[in-house]
C-alpha positions in Angstrom: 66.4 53.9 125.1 66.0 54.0 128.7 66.2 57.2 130.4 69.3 58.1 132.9 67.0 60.3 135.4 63.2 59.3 135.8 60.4 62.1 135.3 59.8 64.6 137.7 56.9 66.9 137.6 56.5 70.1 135.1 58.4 73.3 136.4 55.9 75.7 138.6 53.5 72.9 139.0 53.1 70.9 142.4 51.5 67.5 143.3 48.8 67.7 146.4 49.9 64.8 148.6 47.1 62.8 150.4 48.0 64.2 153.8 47.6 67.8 152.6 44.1 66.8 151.6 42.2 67.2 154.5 43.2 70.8 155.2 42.5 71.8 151.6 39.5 70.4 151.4 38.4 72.2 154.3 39.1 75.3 152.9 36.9 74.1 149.8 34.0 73.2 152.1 33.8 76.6 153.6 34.3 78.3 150.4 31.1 76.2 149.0 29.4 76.7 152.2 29.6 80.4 152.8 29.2 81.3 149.0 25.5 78.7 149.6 24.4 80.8 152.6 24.6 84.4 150.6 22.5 82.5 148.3 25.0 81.7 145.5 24.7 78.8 143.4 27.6 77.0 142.0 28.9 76.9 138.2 31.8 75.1 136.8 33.2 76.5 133.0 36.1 74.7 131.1 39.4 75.1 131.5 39.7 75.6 127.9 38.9 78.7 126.3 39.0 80.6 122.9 42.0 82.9 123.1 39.8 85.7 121.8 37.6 86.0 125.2 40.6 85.6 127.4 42.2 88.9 125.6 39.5 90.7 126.4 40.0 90.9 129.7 43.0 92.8 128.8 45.8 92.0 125.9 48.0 94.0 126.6 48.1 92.8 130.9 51.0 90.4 131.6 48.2 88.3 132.8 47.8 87.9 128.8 50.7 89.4 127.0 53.3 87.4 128.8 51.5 84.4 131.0 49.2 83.1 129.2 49.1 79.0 128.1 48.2 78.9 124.4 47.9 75.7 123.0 48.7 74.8 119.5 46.2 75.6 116.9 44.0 72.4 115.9 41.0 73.2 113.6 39.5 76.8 113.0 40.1 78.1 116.7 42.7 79.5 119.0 42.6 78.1 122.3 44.3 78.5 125.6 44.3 77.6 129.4 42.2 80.1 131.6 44.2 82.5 133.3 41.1 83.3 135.5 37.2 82.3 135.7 35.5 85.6 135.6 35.5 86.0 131.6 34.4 82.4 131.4 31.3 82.7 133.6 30.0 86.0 132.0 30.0 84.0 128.8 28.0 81.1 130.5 26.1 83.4 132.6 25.0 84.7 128.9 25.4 81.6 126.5 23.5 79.5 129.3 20.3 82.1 129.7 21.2 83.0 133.1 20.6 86.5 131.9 16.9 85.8 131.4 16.4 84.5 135.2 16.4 86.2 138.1 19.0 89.0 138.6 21.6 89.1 139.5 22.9 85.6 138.7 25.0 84.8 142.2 27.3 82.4 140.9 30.6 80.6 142.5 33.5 78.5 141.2 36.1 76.6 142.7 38.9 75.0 140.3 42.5 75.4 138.8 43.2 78.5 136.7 46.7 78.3 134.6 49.4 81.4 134.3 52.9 80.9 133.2 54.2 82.7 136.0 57.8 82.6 137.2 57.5 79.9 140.1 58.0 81.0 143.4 56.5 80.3 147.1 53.2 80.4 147.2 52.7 80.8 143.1 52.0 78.2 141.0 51.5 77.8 136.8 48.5 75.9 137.9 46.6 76.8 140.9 43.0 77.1 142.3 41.0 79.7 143.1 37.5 80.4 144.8 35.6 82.8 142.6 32.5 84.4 143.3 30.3 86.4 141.0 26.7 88.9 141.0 26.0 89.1 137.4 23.5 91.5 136.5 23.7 93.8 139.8 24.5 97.5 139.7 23.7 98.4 143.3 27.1 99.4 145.5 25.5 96.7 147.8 26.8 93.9 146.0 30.0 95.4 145.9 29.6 95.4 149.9 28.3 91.8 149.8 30.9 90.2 148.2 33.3 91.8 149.8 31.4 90.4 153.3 31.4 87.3 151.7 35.4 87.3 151.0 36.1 88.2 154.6 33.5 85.3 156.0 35.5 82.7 154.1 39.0 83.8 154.5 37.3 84.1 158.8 35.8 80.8 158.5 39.0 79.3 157.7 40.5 80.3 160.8 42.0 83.3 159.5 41.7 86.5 161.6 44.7 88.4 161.2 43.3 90.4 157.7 43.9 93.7 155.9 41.3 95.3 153.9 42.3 97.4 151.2 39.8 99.5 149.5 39.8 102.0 145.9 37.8 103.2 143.3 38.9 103.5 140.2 36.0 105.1 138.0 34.6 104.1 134.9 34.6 104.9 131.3 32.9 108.4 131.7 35.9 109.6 134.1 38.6 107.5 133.7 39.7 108.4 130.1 40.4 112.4 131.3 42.2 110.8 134.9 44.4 108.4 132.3 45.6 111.7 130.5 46.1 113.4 134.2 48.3 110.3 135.2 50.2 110.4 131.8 51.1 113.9 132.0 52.3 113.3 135.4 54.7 110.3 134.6 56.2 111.3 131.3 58.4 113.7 131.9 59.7 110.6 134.5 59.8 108.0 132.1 63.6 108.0 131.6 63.6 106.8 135.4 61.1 104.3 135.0 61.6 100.3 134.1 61.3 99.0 130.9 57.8 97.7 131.6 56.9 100.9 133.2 57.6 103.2 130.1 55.9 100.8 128.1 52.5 100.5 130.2 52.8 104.7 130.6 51.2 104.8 126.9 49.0 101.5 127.1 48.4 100.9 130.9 48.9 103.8 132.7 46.9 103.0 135.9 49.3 100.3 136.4 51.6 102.8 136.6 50.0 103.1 140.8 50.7 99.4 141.4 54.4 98.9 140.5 56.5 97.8 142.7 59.9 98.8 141.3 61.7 100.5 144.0 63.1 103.1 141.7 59.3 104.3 141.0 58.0 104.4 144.6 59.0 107.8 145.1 57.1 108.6 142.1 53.8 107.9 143.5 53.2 110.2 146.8 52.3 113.2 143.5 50.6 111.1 141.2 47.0 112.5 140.9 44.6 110.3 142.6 41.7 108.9 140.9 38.9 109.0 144.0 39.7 112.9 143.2 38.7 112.6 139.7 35.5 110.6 139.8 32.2 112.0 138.0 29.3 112.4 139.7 27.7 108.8 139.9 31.4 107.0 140.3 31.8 109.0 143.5 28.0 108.4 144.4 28.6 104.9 143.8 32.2 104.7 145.8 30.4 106.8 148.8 27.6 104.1 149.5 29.9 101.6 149.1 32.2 102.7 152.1 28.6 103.3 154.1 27.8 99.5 153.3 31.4 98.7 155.0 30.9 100.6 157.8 27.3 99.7 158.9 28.9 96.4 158.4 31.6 96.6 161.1 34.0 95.6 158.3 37.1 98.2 158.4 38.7 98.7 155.6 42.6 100.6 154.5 41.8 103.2 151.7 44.6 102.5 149.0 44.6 105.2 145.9 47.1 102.7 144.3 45.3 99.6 144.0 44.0 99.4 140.5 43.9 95.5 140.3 45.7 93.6 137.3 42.8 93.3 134.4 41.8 96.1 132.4 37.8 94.8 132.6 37.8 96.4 136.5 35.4 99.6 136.9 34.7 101.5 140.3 35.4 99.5 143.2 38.7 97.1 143.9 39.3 95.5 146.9 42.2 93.1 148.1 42.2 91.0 150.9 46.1 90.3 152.9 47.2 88.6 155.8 48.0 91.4 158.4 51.6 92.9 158.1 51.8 91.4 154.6 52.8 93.5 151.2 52.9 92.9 147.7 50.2 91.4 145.4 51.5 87.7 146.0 50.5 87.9 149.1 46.9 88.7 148.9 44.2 86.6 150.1 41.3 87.3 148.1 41.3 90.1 144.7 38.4 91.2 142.9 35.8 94.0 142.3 33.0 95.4 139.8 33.7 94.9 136.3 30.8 96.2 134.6 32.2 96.9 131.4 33.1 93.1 130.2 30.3 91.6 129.5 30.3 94.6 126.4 34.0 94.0 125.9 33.3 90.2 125.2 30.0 91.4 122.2 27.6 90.8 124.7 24.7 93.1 125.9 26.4 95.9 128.4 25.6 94.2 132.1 26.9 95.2 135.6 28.8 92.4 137.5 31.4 92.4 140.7 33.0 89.5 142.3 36.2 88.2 143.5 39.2 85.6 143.5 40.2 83.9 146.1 43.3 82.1 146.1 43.1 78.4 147.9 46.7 77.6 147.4 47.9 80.8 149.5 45.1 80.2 152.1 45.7 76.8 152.5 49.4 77.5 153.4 48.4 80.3 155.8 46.2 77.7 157.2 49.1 75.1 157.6 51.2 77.9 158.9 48.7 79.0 161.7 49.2 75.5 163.5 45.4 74.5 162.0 45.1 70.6 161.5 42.6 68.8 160.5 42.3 65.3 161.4 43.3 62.8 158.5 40.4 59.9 158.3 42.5 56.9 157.5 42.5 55.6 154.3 40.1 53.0 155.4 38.8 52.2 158.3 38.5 48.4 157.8 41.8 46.2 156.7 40.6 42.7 155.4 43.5 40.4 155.9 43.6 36.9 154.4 46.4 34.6 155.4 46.8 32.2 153.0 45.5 31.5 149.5 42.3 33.5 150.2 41.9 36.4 147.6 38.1 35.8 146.9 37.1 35.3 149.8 38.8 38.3 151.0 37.2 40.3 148.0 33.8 39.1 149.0 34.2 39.8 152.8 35.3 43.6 151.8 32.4 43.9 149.7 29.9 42.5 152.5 31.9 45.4 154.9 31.8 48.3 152.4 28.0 48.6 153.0 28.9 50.3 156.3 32.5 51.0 155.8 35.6 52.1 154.2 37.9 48.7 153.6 40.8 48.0 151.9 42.2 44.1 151.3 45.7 43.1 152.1 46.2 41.1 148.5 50.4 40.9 148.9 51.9 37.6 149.9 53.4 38.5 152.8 53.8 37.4 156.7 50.7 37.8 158.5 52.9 39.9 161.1 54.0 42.5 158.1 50.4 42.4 157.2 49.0 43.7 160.4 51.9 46.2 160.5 50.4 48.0 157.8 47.5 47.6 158.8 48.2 49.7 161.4 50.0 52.1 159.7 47.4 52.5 157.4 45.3 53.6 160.3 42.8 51.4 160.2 40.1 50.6 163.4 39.4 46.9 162.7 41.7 43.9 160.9 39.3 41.4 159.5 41.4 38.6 159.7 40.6 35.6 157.3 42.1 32.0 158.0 41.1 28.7 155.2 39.7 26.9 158.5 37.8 29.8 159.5 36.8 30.7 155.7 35.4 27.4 155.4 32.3 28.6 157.3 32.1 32.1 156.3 33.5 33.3 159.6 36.4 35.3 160.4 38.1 36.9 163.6 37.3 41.0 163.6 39.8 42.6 165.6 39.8 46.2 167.3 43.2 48.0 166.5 43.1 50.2 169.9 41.8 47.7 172.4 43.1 44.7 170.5 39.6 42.8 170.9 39.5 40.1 168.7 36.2 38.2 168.0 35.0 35.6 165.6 31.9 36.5 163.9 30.5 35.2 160.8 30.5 37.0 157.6 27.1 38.4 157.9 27.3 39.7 161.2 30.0 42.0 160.2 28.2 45.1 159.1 26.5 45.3 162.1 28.8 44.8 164.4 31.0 47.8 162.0 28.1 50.3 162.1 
């Protein structure tokens, strides 16, 4: 039975048009290009996961507890769409042998992660992301060096206008006591709070910092602050980090409430935000040291740190700071054949293609509408075929901008298109 309304995309998902290409591709090539020149090499995992390694990175987040695309059980595991790459890549870094090479492992990734989000501008249930990771490095100074790294892409890209905000929030040695601290604090407010809020206060307190319910902000200003809680080697650790910034020339907005969204984070956090923006949808690049998941996922205990960049949100910024890139046409050569001439036409495009882009006009058409499009297609020379002229393996090659037309034979072509 035919269908009243044709198919439209999924909801929260969006098609990436050919003329927004250019500009996101640009933002790939710098991505790939700074992460090479800090010496990191790339990695690509699947986009398919067992369910069991993506809740470790925290079941009961909303990253996992509410957004995450399970797919329907075939055989003896539970799969699901990655929410994000930095679970995947420690199991590579370990199931690969990266762990018996040179450490750390500088790795980077650029592809689509999947969260069933609720679609708004700028947020997408599939989107991409630029991450970078040091596997197998404790040293504050690859917390320092990814962090440079973040700010040299997001600068490469043309974008200047940047906010750097900066915590710690400890480890397993302190944390557990501050997590007691910050629930005696908030439950004797937990009538006031949201429905997610009093629920988080017993499993996720240190969200608790990063709400954004207005009814809670108030609540914050007298939370105890975790940089005021660290032991000994977290607040060593967070201290040399900040030194590292600063010889750096990088500046930097302390933030006591930024505690990041997965429960695998330990010590530093950063976020990265275009300047005068707020709220986590609006960040730029996410990430810090999560030295604890490589455990979490039955693996031997190894330090790691990196980030998440999001390519969708820079990309618009991009857009919306008046950059452009300049399109290449979709081919640079347009064989035209007027007549009952589609092998020859075939055969001229593959004699052209050594040196160029070309694309054949097959449609029967007027040779008028066929140089139309030839020009609309952008194209910088019409090879123009004719039966007479085909005959002796000649055609007339025509310049688009200075509408130069000469009659060459087949085999002079390439040179005359190099």
């Amino acid at each position: 039975m035919p269908r009243t309304e044709p198919i439209k995309a999924a909801r929260g998902v969006r098609d990436i048009l050919p003329a927004a290409i250019p500009l996101w591709r640009q933002a790939e090539q710098e991505a790939a290009a700074v992460a090479k020149r800090f010496g990191y090499e790339e990695i690509a995992t699947p986009v398919i996961e067992q369910v069991e390694l993506v809740e470790r990175v925290g079941e009961q987040t909303d990253t996992v507890a509410k957004e995450l695309y399970r797919l329907d059980k075939r055989g003896s595991q539970n799969l699901a769409l990655r929410p994000e790459a930095t679970a995947g890549v420690v199991r590579a870094y370990f199931e690969g042998g990266l762990n018996q090479g040179p450490q750390p492992s500088r790795l980077y990734l650029i592809g689509p992660m999947f969260r069933h989000d609720k679609p708004q501008k700028g947020r997408y249930r599939q989107f991409f992301q630029f991450n970078v990771e040091a596997i197998g490095g404790a040293s504050p100074g690859f917390d320092a060096e990814v962090i440079e790294l973040a700010l040299s892409w997001l600068n490469d890209v043309g974008l200047q206008d940047l906010r750097l905000e900066l915590n710690s929030i400890g480890d397993g040695k302190c944390r557990p006591a501050y997590l007691e601290r910050l629930k005696d604090y908030y439950r004797p407010l937990k009538s006031h709070l949201h429905a997610d809020s009093q629920l988080r206060l017993e499993r996720n307190p240190l969200r608790l910092l990063d709400s954004k319910v207005p009814q809670e902000q108030p609540f914050k200003a007298d939370a105890p602050k975790i940089t005021e809680h660290l032991c000994d080697e977290c607040a060593a650790h967070w201290a040399d980090v900040r030194r590292l910034l600063d010889a750096a020339g990088i500046a930097y907005q302390l933030n006591p409430y930024l505690v990041r969204g997965l429960d695998y984070y330990t010590r530093t956090v950063f976020e990265f935000y275009p300047g005068g923006a707020s709220g986590q949808q609006d960040a730029l690049a996410s990430g810090g040291r999560y030295d604890g998941l490589a455990a979490a996922e039955g693996w031997p205990s190894t330090p790691g740190v990196g980030f998440a960049g999001g390519v969708d949100r820079v990309v618009e910024l991009m857009a919306a700071s008046g950059q452009e890139v300049i399109a290449k046409p979709a081919a640079d050569v347009v064989v035209i054949p007027d007549g009952e001439l589609s092998i020859e036409a075939a055969e001229v495009a593959r004699i052209c293609r050594a040196v160029r882009s070309v694309a054949v006009d097959y449609e029967t058409r007027s040779l008028r509408a066929k140089m139309k499009w030839a020009n609309k297609l952008g194209a910088k020379w019409v090879v123009l075929l004719t039966p007479d002229v085909a005959k002796r393996r000649a055609a007339q090659l025509r310049e688009m901008t200075s509408g130069e037309q000469t009659e060459l034979d087949w085999v002079e072509l390439p040179t005359r298109l190099a």
